[in-house]
N, C-alpha and C positions, 0 to 999 in steps of 0.2 A: 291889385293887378290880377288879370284871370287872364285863360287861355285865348278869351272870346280877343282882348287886347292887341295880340299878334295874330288871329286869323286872317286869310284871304278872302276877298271874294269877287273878286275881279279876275278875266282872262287876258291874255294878251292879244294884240293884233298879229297875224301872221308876219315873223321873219323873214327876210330874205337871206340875210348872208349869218356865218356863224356870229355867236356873241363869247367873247370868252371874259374869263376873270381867273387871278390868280391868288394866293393867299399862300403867307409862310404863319403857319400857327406852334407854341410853344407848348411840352407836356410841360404838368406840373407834379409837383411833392405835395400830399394832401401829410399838413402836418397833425392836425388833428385828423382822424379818418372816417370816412362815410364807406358805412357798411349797413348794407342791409337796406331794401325800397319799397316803397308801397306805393300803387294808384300809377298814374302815368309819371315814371323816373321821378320818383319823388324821393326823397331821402329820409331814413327812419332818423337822423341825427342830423347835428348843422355839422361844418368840416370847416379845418381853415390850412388853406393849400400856397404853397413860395411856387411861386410863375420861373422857371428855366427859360433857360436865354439861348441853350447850343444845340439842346435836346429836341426838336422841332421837325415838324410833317412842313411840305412844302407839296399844294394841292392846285392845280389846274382843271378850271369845269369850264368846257366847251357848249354851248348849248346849240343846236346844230336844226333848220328849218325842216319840218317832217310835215306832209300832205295829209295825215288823218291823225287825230285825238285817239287817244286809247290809254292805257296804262303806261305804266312811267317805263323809259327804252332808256339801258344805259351802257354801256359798255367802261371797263369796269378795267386799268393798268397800275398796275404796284409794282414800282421800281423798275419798269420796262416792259413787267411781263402781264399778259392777261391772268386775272387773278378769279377764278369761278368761285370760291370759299367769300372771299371778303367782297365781290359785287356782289352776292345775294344777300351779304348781310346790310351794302348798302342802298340796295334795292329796296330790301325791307322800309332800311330808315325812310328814303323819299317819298314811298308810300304813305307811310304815317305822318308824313308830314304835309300831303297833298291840300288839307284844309288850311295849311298858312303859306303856300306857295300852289295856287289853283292850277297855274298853267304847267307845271310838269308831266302832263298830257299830252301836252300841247307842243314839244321839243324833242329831241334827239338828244341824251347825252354823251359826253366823254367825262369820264374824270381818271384824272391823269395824277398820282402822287406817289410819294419818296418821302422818306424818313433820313434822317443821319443818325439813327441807335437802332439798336433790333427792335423786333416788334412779337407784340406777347410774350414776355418776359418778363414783365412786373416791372416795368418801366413807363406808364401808363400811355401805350402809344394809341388807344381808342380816344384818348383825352385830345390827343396832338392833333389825332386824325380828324374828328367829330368836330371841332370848332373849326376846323382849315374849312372841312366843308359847309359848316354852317354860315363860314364869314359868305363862301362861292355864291351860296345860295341868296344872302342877304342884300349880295353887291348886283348879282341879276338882277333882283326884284327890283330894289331902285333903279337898273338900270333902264327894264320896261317899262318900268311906271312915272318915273321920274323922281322919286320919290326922294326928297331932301329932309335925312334926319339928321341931326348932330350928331359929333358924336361917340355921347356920350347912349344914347338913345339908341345908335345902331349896334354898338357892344350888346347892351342891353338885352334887345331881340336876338342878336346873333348869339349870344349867353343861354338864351330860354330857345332856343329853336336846338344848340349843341346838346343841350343837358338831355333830350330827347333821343336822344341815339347812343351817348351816354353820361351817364349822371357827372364825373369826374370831371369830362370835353368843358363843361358850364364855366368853368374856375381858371381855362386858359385863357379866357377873351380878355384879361387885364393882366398888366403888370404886378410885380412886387406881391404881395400879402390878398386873397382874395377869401371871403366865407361864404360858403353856400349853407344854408338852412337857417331857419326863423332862430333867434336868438333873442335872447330878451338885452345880452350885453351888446348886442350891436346895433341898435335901432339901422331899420330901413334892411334889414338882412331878410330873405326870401329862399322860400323851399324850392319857388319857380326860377330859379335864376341866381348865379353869381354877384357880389357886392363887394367889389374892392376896398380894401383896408387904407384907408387915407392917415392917418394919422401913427408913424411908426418913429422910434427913434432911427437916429440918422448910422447908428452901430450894424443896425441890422440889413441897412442898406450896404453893407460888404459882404452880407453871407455869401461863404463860395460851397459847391456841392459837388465833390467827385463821387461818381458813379462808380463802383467797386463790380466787374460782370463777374460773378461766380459762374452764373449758367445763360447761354442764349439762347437754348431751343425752348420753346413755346408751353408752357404750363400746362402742365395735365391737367387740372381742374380750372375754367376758367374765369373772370371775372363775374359776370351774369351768371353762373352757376354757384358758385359762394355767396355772394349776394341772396340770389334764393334761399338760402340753407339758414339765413336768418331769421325764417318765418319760422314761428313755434320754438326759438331756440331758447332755452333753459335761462342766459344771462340777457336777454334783448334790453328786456325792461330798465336792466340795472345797467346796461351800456348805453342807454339815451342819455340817463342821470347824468353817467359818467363823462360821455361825451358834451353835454350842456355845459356842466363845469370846469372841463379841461378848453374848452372854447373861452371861456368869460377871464381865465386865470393866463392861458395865452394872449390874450388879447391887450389884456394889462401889459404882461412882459412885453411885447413887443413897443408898447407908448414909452415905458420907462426906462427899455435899455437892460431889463432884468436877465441876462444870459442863463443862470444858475435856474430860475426857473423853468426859461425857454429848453433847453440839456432836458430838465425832470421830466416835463411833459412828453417833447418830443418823442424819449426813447419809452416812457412808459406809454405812449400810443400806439409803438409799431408792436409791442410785446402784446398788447392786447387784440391788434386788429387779428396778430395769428395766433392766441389761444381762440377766438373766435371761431376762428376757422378749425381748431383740431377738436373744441369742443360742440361742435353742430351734430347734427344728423349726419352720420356719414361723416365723419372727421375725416380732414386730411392736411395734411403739411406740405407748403408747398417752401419754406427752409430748408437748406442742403448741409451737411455737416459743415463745409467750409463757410457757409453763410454765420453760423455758430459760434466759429473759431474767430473771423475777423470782429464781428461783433462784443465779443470777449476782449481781445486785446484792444478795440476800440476803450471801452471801458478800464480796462487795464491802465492804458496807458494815458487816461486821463488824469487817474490819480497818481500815479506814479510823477507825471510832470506838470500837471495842472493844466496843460493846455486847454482851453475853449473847444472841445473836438464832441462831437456826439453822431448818434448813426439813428438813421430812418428806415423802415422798408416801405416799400409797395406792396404785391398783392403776388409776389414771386422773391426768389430767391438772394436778388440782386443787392448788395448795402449802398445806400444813401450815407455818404460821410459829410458831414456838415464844419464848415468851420468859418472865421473870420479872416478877411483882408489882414494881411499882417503878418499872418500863421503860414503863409504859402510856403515857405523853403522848410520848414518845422517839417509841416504836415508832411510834405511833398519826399521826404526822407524816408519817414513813416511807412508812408503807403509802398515805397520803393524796397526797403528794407525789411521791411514786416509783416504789411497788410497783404501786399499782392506776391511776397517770398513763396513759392512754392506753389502757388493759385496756378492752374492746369492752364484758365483762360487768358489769365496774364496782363488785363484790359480794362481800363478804365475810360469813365467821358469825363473831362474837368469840364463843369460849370458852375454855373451863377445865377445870382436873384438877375431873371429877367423881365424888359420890358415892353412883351405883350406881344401880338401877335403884330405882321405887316404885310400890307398890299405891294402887290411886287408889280405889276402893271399901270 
């Protein structure tokens, strides 16, 4: 599969009235992590990310009849408001994406979107965001063209059209368990696109995932910036290895139901994504002392009671608490009495392994 696969080359016939389409897409957890990209959003490592189910962008793209062709017109609403910072970044994107969508020249747009969790905050809402619009984009194109793909095949593209705007967005377009990057244990896994994990035990279809907010304003250093700071870094080399193998070792666990593995990995990938980051060029930490603290008594309080509990991060501050169907009133204690005790922000999102993004129109 090559780029040439999804290019355009066809225009459209002039509009007359608006076309709209709507999309609710889900962020995901990348449990193994992709850090670090080369060539167009390619990934220096494969990833393997659990699909949220409450945590999700909800995106409307109007495509609106304009009397001359020219470069891409968009006007650009986040959460009500005109947003000048985030339309030029997705300006940028439809630009670059002009050779697999010809006629964005040729339209007027709106896009119109909302989140239900903050946004830049290490909560990956570029992931939520970049597939909602990638699904907009892909249900246009069928829709001027007619084009009837399955669909398994429209995930697909809409997969390899989001990983373009960002690399993580790729890994929303499916439910449950998905891996982005060539893997030798996952036959059919791709650098260009997300590949959902079909074969999992039926245990790990309970995982439930509360969102612990330590902090909700916006990351000093941000994703596309860390990601840079992997070029020429001291451990690269030795985190592809490492990442190949925590992919093929995960991958098992989830077939067999292995939890005790699934816990090792997990929390030794989030500890790695941010030595990564304080060991690069320019070191920086984007962990807050309270991020610390809960993380500790997560662990703590694993062995102390054995529960099934293990904790994730993202690419900011926030913990990923992980646990199974079952554990609700346990956990739910916990986080009440312990975890979020004395937390300033006081705020959590309870979800779950989700299933996948939806067409709302």
């Amino acid at each position: 599969m090559t780029h040439s696969d999804f290019s355009g080359t066809r225009l459209i016939s002039a509009i007359s009235d608006p076309v709209v389409v709507t999309w609710q897409s889900p962020s995901n957890i990348a449990l193994v992590k992709y850090w670090g990209k080369t060539g167009r959003q390619l990934p220096l490592n494969p990833s393997l990310s659990m699909t949220l189910a409450k945590a999700f962008t909800e995106t409307r793209l109007t495509a609106f009849p304009r009397r001359k062709e020219g470069s891409v017109e968009l006007e650009f609403w986040f959460e009500g408001l005109q947003n000048r910072a985030f339309g030029e970044r997705m300006t940028n994107f439809l630009d670059s994406v002009n050779d697999i969508f010809p006629w964005l020249g040729q339209v007027a747009l709106k896009l119109e979107t909302h989140n239900t969790f903050p946004h830049s905050a290490g909560i990956a809402s570029s992931a939520s965001a970049f597939s909602a619009l990638a699904l907009c984009l892909c249900s246009l194109d069928a829709e001027f063209f007619g084009i009837m793909l399955d669909e398994n095949e429209f995930r697909f593209k809409a997969s390899y059209v989001a990983r373009l705007g960002s690399g993580s967005a790729c890994r929303s377009l499916f439910p449950g368990f998905t891996v982005w990057g060539s893997s030798r244990a996952f036959p059919g896994s791709s650098d260009l696109l997300a590949v959902p994990v079909p074969d999992v035990h039926p245990l790990f279809n309970t995982l439930r995932d509360t969102i612990l907010l330590v902090n909700k304003d916006a990351k000093p250093v941000s994703s596309s910036e860390g990601h840079s700071r992997m070029t020429g870094h001291p451990f690269a080399e030795a985190r592809v290895k490492q990442a190949v193998k925590n992919t093929a070792q995960l991958l098992e666990a989830l077939k067999t139901g292995d939890k005790q593995t699934f816990i090792r990995i997990v929390e030794n990938e989030a500890f790695i994504l941010h030595a990564l980051m304080m060991t690069s060029d320019e070191g920086f930490m984007l962990m807050h002392a309270e991020t610390l603290r809960i993380i500790g008594r997560i662990q703590h309080i694993r062995k102390e009671t054995g529960l099934d509990i293990c904790f994730t991060l993202d690419a900011g501050p926030n913990v990923h608490l992980l646990y199974f169907e079952g554990q609700n009133e346990q956990v739910n204690k916990i986080i009440v009495e312990d975890l979020l005790k004395n937390n300033e922000q006081n705020m959590r999102i309870d979800d779950m392994l989700g299933s996948g993004p939806m067409k709302l129109d």
